[in-house]
VMD Tcl script that draws the C-alpha trace (Angstrom):
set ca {
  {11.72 18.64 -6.83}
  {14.09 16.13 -4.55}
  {12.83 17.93 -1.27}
  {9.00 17.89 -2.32}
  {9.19 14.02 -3.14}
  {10.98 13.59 0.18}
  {8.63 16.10 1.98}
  {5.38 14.36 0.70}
  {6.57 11.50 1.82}
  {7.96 12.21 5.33}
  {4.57 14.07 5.78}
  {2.80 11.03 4.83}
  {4.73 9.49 7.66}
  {3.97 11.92 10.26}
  {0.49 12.23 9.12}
  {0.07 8.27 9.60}
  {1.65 8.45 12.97}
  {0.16 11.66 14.05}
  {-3.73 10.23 13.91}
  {-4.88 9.88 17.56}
  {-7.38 7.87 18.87}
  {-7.86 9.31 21.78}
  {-7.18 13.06 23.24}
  {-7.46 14.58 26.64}
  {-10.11 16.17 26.07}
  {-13.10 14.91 28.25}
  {-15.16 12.30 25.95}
  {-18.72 11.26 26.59}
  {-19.85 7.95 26.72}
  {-22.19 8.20 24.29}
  {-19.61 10.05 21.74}
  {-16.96 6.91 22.57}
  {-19.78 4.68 21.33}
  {-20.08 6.42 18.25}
  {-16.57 6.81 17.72}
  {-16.41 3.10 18.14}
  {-19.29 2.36 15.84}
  {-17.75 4.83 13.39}
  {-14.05 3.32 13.10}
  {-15.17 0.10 12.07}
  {-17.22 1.65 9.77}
  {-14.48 3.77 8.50}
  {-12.29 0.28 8.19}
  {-15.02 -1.44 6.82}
  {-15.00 0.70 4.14}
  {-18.23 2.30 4.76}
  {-17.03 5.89 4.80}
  {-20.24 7.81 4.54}
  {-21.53 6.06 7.30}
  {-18.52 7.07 9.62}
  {-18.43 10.31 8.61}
  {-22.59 10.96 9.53}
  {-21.25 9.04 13.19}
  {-18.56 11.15 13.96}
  {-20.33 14.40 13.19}
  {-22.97 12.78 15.91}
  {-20.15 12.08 18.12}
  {-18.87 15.69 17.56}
  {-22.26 17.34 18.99}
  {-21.79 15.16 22.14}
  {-18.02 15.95 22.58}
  {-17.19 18.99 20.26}
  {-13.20 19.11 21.75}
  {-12.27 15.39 19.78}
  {-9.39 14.91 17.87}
  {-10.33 11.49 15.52}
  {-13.05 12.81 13.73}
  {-12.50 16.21 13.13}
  {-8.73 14.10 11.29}
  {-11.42 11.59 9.50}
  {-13.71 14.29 8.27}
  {-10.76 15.93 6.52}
  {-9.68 12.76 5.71}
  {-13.36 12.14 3.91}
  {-13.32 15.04 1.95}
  {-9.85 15.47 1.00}
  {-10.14 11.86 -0.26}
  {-12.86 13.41 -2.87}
  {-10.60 16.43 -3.83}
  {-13.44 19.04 -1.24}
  {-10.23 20.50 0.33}
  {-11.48 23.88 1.25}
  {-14.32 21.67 3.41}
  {-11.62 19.47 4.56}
  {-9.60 22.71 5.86}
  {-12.97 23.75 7.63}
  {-13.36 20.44 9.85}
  {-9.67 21.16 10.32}
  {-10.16 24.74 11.87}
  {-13.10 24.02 13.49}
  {-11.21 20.92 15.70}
  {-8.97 23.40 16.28}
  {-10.61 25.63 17.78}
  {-12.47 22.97 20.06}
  {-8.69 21.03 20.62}
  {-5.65 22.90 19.35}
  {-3.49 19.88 18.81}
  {-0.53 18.89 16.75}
  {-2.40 15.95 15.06}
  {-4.84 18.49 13.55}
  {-1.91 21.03 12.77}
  {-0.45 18.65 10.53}
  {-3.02 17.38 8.94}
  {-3.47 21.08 8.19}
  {-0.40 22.24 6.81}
  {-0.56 18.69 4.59}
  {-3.32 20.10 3.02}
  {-2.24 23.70 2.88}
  {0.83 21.85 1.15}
  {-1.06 19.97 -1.72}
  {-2.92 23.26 -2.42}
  {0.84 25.02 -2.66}
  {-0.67 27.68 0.14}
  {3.35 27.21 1.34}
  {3.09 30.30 3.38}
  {-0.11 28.75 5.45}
  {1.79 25.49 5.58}
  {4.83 26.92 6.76}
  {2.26 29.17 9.54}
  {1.08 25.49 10.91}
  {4.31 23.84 10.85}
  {5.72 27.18 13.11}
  {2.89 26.29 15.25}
  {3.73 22.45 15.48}
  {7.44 23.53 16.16}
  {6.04 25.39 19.57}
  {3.58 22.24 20.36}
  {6.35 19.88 19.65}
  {9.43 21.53 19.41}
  {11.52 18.33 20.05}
  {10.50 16.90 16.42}
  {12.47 17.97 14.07}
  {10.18 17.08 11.13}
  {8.25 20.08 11.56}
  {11.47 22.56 11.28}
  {12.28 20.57 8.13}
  {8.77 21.16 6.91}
  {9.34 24.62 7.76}
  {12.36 25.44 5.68}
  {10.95 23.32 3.09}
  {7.84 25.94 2.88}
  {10.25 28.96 3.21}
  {12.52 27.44 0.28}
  {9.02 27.81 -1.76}
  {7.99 31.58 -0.68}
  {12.05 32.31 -1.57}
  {12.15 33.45 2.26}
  {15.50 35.03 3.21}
  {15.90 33.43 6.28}
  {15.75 30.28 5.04}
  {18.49 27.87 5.59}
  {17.63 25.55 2.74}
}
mol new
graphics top color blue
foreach p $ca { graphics top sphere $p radius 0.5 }
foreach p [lrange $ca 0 end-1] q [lrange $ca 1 end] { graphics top cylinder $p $q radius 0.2 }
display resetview
């Protein structure tokens, strides 16, 4: 129980961190706009409105990072995970990122899917094999599937 209180919050951490304003993915100015328009929204409080502007911004610039991550956000705020996880895999398959990895396996990780946690943090290790967060994360999930190779 020590590591998951530990783990949740270290991912909480990363996950803060890890949300990316901008990408390098080529951005229209129109979807920048709405992007724009949509943040304050989103900080305003006004989340249904941001969410309708960055799936706007999305059909103007479909390889974004930010809101595919506040989509998921949205939904997994209201407990629609499995919708959440579909934002999730669609932005990666536009963008293949680390931001979107972990805000993956964070999800795969509240619904206990350890082994599909444990997939995205493997996948975060080759993005961003210098942090060593994600090999924690890693055993963590393989301690929880009773994996022999785990260290843990």
């Amino acid at each position: 129980m020590f590591h998951y209180k530990r783990l949740s919050h270290t991912a909480l951490l990363v996950i803060f961190f890890g949300i990316n304003l901008s990408t390098n993915a080529q951005i229209s100015e129109t979807a920048k706009q709405k992007n724009q328009i949509a943040e304050k929204a989103w900080l305003a409080g006004e989340k249904n409105e941001s969410i309708r502007l960055y799936l706007e911004s999305i059909r103007f610039s479909p390889k974004q990072v930010l809101p595919y991550q506040r989509i998921a956000e949205f939904f997994e705020e209201k407990g629609l995970y499995e919708k959440a996880l579909t934002y999730l895999n669609d932005g990666i398959i536009q963008n293949p990122v680390a931001e979107l990895y972990i805000k993956r396996a964070w999800i795969h990780s509240s619904l206990k899917n350890y082994a599909l946690a444990k997939s995205d943090e493997e996948k975060l290790i080759s993005l961003k094999s210098t942090t060593p967060i994600h090999y924690y994360n890693a055993a963590i999930y393989s301690h929880y599937l009773k994996d022999p190779t785990c260290i843990v």
